[in-house]
N, C-alpha and C positions, 0 to 999 in steps of 0.2 A: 941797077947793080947792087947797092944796097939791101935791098930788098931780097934777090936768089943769094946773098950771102946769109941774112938772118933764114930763110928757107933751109938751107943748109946746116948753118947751125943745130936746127930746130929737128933735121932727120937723123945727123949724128948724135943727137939726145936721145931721141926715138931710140937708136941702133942701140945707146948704152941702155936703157932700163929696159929694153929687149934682151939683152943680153946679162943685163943683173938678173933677171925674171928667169931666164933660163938654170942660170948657177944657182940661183936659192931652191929652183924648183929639184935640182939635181941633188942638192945637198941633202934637201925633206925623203927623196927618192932613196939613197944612199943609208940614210939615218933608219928608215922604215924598214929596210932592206936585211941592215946588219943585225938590227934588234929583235 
């Protein structure tokens, strides 16, 4: 039990710097975009 608790923790990490990765990449997109 233990054990698929840290597994999980460890995919909702994943999901967030999946998801920081997308925003910064959005922001460079946006930046390149306006200028």
């Amino acid at each position: 039990m233990e054990q698929s608790k840290e597994r999980k923790t460890n995919s909702s990490l994943l999901n967030f710097v999946l998801i920081v990765f997308y925003v910064v990449l959005a922001l460079n997109l946006i930046g390149l975009g306006s200028s």
